[in-house]
N, C-alpha and C positions, 0 to 999 in steps of 0.2 A: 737790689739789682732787679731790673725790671726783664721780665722775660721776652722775647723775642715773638713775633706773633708767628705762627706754622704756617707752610701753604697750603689752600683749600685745597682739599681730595680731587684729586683729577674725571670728570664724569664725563660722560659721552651724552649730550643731546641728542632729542630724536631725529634729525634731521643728520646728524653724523652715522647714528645708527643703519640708516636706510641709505648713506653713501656707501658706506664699507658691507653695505648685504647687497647693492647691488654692483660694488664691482666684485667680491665674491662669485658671484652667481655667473656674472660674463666671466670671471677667469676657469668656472669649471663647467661653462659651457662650450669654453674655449677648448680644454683639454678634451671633450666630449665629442666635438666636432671631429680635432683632429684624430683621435680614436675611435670614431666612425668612417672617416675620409679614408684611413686606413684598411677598416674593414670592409668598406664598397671596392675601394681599388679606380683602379681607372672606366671609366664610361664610354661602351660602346655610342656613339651618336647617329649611324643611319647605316643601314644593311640594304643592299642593293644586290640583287631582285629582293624586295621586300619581301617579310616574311608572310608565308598563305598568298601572292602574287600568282597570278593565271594569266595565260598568254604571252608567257614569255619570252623572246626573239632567242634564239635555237644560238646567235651569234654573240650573247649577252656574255659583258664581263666581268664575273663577281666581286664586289668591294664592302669591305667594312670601313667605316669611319670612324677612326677613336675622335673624343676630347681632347685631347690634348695631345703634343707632339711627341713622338713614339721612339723608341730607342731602335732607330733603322740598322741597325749593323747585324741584327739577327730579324734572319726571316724565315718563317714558320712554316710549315704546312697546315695546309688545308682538306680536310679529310672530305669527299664527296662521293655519296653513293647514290646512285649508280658512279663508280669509278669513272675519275675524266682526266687524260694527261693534260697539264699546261704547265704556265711559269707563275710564279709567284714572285710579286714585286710589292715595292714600295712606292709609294706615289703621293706625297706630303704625311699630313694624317692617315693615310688609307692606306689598307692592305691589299693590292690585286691577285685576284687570279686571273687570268687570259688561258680559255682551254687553245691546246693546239690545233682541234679543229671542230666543228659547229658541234653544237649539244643535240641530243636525240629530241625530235619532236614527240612531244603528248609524254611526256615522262614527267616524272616529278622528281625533285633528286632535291637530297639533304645536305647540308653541308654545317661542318662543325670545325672550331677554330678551338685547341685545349688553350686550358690558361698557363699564365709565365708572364704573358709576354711585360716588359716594363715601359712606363712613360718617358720622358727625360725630369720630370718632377718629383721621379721616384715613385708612382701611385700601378700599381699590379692587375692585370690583368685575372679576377680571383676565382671567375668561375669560367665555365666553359663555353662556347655562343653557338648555338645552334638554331639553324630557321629552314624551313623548306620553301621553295617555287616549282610551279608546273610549266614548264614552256607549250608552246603555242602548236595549233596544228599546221600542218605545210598549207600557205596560200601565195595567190601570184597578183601580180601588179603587171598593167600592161595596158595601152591604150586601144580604145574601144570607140566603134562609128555610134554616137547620141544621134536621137531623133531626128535635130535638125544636120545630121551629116556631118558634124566638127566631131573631131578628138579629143578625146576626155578620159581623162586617170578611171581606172576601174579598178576592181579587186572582185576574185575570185577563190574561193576554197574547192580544189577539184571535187566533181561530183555533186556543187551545189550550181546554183546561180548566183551571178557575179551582181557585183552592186557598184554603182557609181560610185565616184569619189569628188569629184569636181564637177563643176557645170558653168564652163564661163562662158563668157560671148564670143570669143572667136579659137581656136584650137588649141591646143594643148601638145606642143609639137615635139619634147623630151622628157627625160625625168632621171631622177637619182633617187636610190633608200639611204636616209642615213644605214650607217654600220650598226646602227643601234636596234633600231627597226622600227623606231617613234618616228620617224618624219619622213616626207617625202619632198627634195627638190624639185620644182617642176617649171619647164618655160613657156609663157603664153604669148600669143603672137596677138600683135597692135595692130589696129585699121593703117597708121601709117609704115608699115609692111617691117617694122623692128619688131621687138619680143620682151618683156618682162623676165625677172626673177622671182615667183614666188612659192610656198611653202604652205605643206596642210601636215595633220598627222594623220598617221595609219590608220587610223579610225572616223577619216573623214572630219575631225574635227580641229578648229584652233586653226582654221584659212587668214594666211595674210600675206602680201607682198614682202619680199626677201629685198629687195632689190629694183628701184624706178631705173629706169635704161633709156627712157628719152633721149633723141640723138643716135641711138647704140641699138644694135641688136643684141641681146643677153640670150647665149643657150649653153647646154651640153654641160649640166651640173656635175661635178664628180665630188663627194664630200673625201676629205680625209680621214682615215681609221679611228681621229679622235672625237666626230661626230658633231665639232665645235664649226667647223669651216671648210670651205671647199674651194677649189676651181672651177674657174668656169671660162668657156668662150666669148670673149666680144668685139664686134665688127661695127664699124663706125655706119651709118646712114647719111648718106651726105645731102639726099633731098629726098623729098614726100616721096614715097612709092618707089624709090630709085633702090636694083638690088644692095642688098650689106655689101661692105668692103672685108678685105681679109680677115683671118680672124688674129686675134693675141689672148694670152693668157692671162687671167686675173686669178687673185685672192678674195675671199667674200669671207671676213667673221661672221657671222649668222647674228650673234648676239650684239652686237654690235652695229654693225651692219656698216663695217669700216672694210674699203675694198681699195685693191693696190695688184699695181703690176708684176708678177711671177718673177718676173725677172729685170737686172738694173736696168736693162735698155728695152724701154718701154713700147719700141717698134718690133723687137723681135714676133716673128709668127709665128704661130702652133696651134696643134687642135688635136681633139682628140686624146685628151691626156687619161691618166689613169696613174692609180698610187701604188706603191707596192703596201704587201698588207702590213710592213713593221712604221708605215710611215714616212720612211725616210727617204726614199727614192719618189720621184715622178717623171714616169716616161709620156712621150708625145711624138705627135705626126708633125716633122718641121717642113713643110710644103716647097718651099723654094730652093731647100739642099737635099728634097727627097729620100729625108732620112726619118727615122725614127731615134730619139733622143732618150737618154736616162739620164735623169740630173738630178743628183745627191743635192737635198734640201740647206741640211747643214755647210756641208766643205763646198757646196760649187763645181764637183764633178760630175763632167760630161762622159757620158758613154757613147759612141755612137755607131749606129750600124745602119746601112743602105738596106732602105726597101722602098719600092715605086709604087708599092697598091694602096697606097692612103690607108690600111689596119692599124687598130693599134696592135699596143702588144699587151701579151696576157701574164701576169706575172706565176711564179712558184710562190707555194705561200709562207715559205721561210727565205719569202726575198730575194733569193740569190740569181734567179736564171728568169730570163724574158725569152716568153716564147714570142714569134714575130714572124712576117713572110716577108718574101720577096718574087718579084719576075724573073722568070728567067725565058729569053730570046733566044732560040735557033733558029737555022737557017731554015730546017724542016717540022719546028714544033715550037707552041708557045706553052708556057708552066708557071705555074706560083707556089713555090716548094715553101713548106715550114720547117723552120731554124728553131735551135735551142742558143741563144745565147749566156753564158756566164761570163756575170760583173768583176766575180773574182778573179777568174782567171782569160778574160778576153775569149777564152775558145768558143766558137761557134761550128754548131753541129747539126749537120744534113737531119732532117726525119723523115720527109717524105717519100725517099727512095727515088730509081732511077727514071721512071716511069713519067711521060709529061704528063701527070694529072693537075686539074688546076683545085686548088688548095685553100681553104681558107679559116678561119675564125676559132684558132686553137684554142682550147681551155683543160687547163688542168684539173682534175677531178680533185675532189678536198682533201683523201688524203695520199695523192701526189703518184698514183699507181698508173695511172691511166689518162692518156689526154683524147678527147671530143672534139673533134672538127668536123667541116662539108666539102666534101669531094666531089668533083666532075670529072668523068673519065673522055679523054684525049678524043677530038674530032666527032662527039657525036649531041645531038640539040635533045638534050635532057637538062632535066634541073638536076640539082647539086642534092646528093645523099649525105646521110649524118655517117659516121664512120668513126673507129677508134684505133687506136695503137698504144701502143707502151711508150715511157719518157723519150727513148732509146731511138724511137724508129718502129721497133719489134711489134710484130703480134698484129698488126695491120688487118682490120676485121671490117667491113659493111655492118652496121643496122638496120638500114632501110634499103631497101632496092625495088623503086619504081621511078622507072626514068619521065615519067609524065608529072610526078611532082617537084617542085621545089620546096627545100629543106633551108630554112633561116640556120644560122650561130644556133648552137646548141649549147643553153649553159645547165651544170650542174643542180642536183638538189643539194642541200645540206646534207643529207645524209649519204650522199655519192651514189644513191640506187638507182634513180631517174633523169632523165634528160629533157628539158622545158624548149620548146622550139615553137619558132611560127611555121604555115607551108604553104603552099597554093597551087590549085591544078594549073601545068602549063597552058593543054590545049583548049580547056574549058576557059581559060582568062576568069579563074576564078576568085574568089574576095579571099582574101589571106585568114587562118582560123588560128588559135593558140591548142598547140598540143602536147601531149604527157607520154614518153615512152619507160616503160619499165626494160633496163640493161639485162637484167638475170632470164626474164620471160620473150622479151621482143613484145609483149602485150602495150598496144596505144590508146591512146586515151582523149579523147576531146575535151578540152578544157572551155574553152570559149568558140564560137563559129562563126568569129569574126573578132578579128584586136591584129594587133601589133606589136612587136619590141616587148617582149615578157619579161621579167625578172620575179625570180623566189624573192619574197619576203622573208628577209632576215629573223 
């Protein structure tokens, strides 16, 4: 009987060899990885104010950015010292903080995030994130008379000399800071008597047009709190040189530079808007109902309240109450009393008191103690003093008392100590200067000796 032949021994050629060593090698690189991925955890991806940043805006609102999308139903605190109250939110991948009101200028303050926190990927937050930033010292923005006599953005640091910011060819007739403190809106007037939109940073650099307006006059920037886009004014030009027509409200994406009407009915008038600080409210001057408008962004609610002196109004800055003026007509006195209005509950409330002073340009100090307006007292040819009171009405105090000067809007510092104003001698007909008064001392200060329209840079 003949044997059966065996089957040859099973061998691996070298070409199978180095199959199976190199999928080996990805399967325990694989396990490698994922046992690394594990122990890195989730990836911080951008810190804002960057960490070691200098010049910070005092109004800056802090954000971490994970990689990946974050298990939103727990939200952390934010540990920062110098201690600063605010809210802590979510905001896609990002962590906000928003302090409740400006950061201390020339400070430097640390801020630390512990770990926990989870992805939706499952990946951990493993260590802890800590970074410092210094904000920025107080300076002011305000237009200023250039050589050849037009108006042009400036910036000054009290105590130093100011430096231009712009230098077009014909003036420079408004402006807005973003909320951020990086840009400035600004409008330029055309040879054929309309006005551009355009945009520089706070540093003077990175000029370009926002906005061609041909046809249109474009002014009166106001950005929204998200620093993305703003309102603005614009008045049709109907021939070369002929004055603008009324104004309307527009939307301006900045980044986009996609722009549309406030509102569905695109002939509606207004001007003079301004945002409340959560965003969600924008009130305005409606000219032909002589009123002053609050109009909720989202739902379409109207607020409305009579006032004839073309002001805006000045918000609270948790929203809720628009300070505003109105005239008031007797038989034997005229007056422009300031009102506290609230949203929530309609009431509207006297501050002025009984007295015919004429009233104007309220602003509530930052954290909400104290409001700054310009008073003229009843029948006599003096300019208008800065002046303060409580929310209330109460505590009604002078600043300044020289009836030969005029005293511009008084607006806040960030830090609620000082009061930024323009003034100008009455009987000298003198050139209008930018000035700094200290609230605690009554000590003033010359900022510029000559400009216009001041504002704190954020």
């Amino acid at each position: 009987m003949q044997a059966s032949a065996s089957a040859p021994p099973f061998t691996l050629t070298r070409f199978d060899k180095i199959v199976i060593s190199t999928l080996a090698a990805a399967f325990l690189l694989t396990l490698v990885l994922i046992w690394r991925g594990d122990r890195v955890g989730v990836r911080v991806a951008q810190l804002l104010p960057a960490d070691g940043a200098a010049a910070i805006s005092t109004q800056a609102t802090i954000r971490l950015t994970f990689a990946q999308d974050m298990v939103a139903n727990v939200v952390p605190q934010i540990s920062i010292n110098p201690p600063v109250k605010g809210v802590t939110r979510w905001e896609g991948r990002s962590l906000l903080f928003v302090p409740d009101v400006p950061l201390n200028a020339e400070t430097t303050y640390t801020v630390e995030l512990s770990p926990g926190l989870s992805s939706q990927q499952g990946r951990v937050l493993l260590r802890p994130v800590r970074w410092q930033f210094t904000t920025s010292r107080p300076r002011v923005v305000y237009l200023a008379y250039s050589d050849d006599d037009s108006t042009q953005l400036a910036i000054v640091t009290p105590g130093q000399a100011p430096q231009m910011l712009t230098r077009e060819t014909f003036d420079v007739l408004d402006y807005a800071i973003a909320p951020n403190g990086l840009s400035i809106a600004y409008t330029v007037r055309r040879a054929d008597n309309g006005s551009d939109l355009w945009q520089i940073g706070t540093d003077g650099q990175n000029r370009q047009q926002l906005l061609d307006c041909g046809g249109s006059a474009c002014s009166h920037p106001v950005w929204h709190p998200d620093s993305r886009r703003l309102v603005y004014e614009r008045r049709n030009v109907l021939s070369l040189g002929a004055p603008p027509g009324p104004p309307r409200l527009w939307w301006l994406d900045v980044a986009t530079v996609a722009t549309v009407s406030v509102f569905e009915d695109s002939q509606w008038l207004g001007l003079l808007a301004t945002f409340s600080p959560d965003g969600q409210w924008l009130s305005y001057v409606s000219p032909l109902a002589q009123e002053l408008q609050a109009y909720h962004l989202e739902t379409g609610q109207t607020f409305l309240i009579q006032s004839r002196t073309g002001e805006p109004g000045a918000w609270s800055s948790d929203s809720t109450d628009l300070l505003f003026t109105e005239a008031e007509v007797l038989p034997d006195s005229f007056s422009v009393i300031i009102y506290r209005a609230s949203l929530a509950t309609g009431e509207i409330v006297r501050l002025s008191g009984d007295i015919p002073y004429t009233d104007g340009w309220p602003a509530l100090s930052p954290d909400g103690q104290w409001i700054a307006f310009n008073r003229k007292a009843p029948n006599e040819a003096s300019g208008k003093q800065i002046w303060l009171m409580r929310p209330d009405g109460s505590e009604a105090r002078p600043l300044t008392q020289e009836p030969t000067i005029h005293y511009g809007p008084p607006r806040w510092s960030p830090d609620g100590q000082s009061l930024l104003f323009q003034q100008y001698k009455l009987a000298a007909a003198g050139d209008p200067g930018i000035w700094l008064l200290n609230i605690a001392t009554g000590e003033v200060q010359e900022i510029a000796p000559l400009g216009i329209q001041p504002t704190w840079l954020p």
